[in-house]
N, C-alpha and C positions, 0 to 999 in steps of 0.2 A: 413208555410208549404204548398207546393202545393199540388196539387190533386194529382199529381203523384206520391209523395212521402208518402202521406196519402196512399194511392193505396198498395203501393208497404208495407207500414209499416205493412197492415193490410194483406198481405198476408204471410208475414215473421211469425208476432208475434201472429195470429189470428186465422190463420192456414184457412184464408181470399179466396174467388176463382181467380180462376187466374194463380194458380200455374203450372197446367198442360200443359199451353198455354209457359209457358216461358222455362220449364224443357228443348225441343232443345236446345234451345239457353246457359242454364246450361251446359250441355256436350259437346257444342262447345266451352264457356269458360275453363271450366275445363282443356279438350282435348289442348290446348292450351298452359294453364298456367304452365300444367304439364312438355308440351315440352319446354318450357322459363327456369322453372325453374332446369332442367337437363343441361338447354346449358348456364346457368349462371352461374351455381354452381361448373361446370368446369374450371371456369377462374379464381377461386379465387385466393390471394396471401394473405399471412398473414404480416399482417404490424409490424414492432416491438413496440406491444403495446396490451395491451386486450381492447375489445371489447363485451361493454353490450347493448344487444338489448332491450327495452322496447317496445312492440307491440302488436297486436291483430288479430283474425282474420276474425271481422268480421265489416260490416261497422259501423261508428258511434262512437260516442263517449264513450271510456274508464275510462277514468281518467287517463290516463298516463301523463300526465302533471304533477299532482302532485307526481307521481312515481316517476319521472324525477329528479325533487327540493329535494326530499327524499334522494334518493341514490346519487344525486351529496352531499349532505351535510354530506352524512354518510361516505364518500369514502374520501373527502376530512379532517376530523377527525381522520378516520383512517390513515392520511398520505400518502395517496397517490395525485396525482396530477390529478384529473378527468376535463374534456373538455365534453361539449355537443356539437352534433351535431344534428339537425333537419330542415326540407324541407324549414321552411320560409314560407308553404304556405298564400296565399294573397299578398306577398309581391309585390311592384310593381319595386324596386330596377333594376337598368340596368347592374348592371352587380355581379356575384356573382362568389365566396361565399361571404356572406357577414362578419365581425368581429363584432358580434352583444356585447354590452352593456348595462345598465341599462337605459341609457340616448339615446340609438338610438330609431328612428322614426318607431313605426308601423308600418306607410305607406310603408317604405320601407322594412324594412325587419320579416314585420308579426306580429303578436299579439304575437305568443306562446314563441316564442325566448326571445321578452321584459320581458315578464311578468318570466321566468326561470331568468333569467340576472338581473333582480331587488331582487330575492330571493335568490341567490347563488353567485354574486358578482366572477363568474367563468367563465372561458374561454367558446365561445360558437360561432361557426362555422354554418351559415345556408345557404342553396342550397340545390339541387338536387339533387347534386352529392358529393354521402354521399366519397366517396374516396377522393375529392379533400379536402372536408370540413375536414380530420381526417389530408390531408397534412400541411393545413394550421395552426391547433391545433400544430401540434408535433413541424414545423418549428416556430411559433412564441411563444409560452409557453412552450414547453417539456412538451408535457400532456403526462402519462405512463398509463393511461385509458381514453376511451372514451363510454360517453352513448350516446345514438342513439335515439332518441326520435321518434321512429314510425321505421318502416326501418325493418321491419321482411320479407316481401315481395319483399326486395330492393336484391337479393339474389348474384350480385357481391361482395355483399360489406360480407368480413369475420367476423364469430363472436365465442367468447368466451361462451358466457351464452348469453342466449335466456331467458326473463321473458315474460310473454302475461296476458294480464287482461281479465279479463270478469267480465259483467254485472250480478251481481248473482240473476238480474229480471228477464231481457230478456237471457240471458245463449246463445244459440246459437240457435234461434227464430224456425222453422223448421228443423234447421240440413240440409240447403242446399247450395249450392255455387251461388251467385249472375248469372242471374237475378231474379230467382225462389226463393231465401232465402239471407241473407244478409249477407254468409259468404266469405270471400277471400280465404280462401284453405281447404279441407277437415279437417272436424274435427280432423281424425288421426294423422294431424300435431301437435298435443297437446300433444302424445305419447314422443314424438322427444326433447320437449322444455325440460329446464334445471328447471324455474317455472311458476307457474300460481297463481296469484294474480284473487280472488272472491271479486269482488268491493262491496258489500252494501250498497255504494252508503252513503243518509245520515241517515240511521241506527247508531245510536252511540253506538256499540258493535258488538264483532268479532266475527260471528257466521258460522261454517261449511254448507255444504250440502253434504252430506253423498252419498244423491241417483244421483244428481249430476257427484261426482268425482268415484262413483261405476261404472255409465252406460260407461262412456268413459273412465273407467280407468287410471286415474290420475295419477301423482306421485307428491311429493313436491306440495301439495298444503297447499297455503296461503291465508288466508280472510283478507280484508282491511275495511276501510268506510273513508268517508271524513269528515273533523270536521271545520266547523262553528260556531264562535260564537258572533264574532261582524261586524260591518259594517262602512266604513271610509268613509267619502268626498269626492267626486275627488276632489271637491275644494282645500282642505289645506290635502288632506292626512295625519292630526295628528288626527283630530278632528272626535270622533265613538262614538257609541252608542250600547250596546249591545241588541241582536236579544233580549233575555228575553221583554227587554225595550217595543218593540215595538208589544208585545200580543193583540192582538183583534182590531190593528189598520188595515186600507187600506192602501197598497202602488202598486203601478205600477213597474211590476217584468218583466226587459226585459233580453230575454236573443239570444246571435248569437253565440250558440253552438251546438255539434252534438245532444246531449240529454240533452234536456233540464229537462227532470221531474226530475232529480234528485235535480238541484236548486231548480225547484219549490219546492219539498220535502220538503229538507231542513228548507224552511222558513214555509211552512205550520206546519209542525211538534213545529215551534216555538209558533203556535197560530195565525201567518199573516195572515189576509185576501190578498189575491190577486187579480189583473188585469194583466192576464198575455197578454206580447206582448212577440212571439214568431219569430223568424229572422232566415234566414240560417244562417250555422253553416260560423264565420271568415265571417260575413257580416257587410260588410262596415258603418258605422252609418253616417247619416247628423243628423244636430241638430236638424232639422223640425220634425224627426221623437221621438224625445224625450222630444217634447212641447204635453200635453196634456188637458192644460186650467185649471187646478185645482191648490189644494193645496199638492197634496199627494204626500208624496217622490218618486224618482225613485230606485230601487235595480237593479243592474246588478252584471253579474259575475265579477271577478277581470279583468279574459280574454279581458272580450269587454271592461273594464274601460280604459285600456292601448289604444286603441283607439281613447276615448271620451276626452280628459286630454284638447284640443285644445276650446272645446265649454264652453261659458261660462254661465251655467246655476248654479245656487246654492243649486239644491235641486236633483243631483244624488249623489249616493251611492251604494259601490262596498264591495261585501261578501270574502272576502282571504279566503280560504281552506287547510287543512295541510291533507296529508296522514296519516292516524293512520293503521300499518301493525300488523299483528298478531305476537307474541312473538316469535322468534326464526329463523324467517329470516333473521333480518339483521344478525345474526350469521352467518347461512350457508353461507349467499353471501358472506362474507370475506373469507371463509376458501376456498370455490369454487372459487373465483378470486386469495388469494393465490397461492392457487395447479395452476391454468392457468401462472401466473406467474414466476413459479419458472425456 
């Protein structure tokens, strides 16, 4: 993490100084985004197809990844035909969209795509341009849903049901819109959405916040947390060892995500001592940076493993995560995509 971003973390979540200095610069984003998003939301066109946004609004990492694998599995059970589509960012591909799969290249078309594509064995469209990616679903699979992996802010692009997550740590750090605070659109925009998913990250139990969904007045909210429990090879990805296993050992815990404490969490919660090596978020790895002279295993997230698959070192290992959602959502969302479809 740089200094700047330390900087910036500790004025969002810390309530850190600094803030009063960037607050101009706040109301000229704002002042802005506002006018963007009036002149985009004019253009829209509805495709024949529904349209589920999974997004957030503020910077950093959610968890919507595993949302994503969720409801693409849930949707696909219930019979319908669901297609993702997401940015690809990192990718270095020349030319897109790209038709991602289980067995495409990181390099090219990003970590987050692979790593959905290897758990949902489902159609999955990545680019920029979230309209062309929903063409290329419809025209080569008949997808009759698409989920949109990030794309709340993407505002040409039409949508049926709105979900957004939040960090039920960090929550919405100051309550301000970027540079001053690390939100992307007023709070209020939370009024608007269809739900809100309360990450707990890796708490292993679904627990509300009351004072939370009272202050900004909620509707349809939902608690989550991510569940962990064993860790594979990238070598032979058969061969794991459960987190229990490895209580009161030391291991080297890397992670190139937007937030990372929640991995670290995770495994500390198991008993793990850690060495954390912390990377920007979708950062690139060389193997130099994953030799550390010892004996001690390496852990990284699944995300960054999808990366690593090319080096041949014998002692990393990558933590898979599943969405565990609170009881009666997945309900609503069928009935709510129902009714959109009829």
């Amino acid at each position: 993490m740089s200094w700047l971003q330390r900087a910036l973390e500790n004025i969002w979540y810390n309530n850190g100084r600094g803030k009063w200095l960037l607050l101009p610069l706040t109301f000229l984003y704002c002042a802005i985004h506002s006018f963007q998003r009036w002149k985009l939301t004019r253009k829209r066109s509805k495709p024949p197809l529904a349209i589920i946004i999974v997004g957030n609004i503020s910077i950093g990492g959610t968890g919507k990844t595993p949302v994503v694998i969720h409801l693409a599995r849930l949707l696909a059970k219930a019979g319908y035909k669901p297609g993702i589509i997401t940015r690809g960012y990192g990718g270095k591909a020349t030319q897109w969209p790209q038709d991602v799969n289980a067995e495409s290249n990181a390099v090219d078309v990003g970590d987050e795509p692979v790593l959905m594509a290897r758990h949902t064995h489902l159609p999955i469209a990545a680019g920029s341009d979230r309209c062309v990616d929903i063409q290329l679903l419809r025209s080569k699979y008949n997808c009759d849903v698409i989920i949109s992996d990030d794309g709340l802010q993407h505002y040409p692009l039409h949508r049926d049901i709105e979900i957004v997550l939040i960090d039920s740590e960090r929550q919405l750090g100051n309550g301000w819109c970027i540079p001053a605070g690390p939100l992307r659109e007023n709070p209020q925009r939370l009024k608007s959405v269809d739900f809100v998913l309360l990450n707990n990250g890796s708490h292993k139990e679904i627990k509300s916040n009351p004072a939370f969904i009272q202050q900004h007045q909620l509707q349809s909210v939902f608690s989550m947390y991510l569940s962990g429990k064993s860790i594979y090879s990238l070598a032979s990805q058969k061969e794991k060892q459960s987190l229990d296993d490895l209580q009161g050992k030391v291991v080297h815990a890397v992670t190139g995500i937007g937030n990372p404490q929640r991995f670290y969490q995770t495994l500390e919660n198991a008993g793990i001592k850690l060495i954390k090596h912390s990377f920007p978020d979708h950062h690139r790895f060389i193997a130099e940076e994953l030799v550390f002279n010892d004996k001690k295993i390496i852990i990284m997230t699944e995300k960054d493993a999808v990366k690593c698959q090319q080096f041949s070192l014998n002692n990393i290992w990558y933590l898979p995560i599943e969405a565990r959602l609170e009881k009666g959502f997945d309900e609503l969302l069928l009935d709510k995509l129902g009714t959109c479809m009829k």
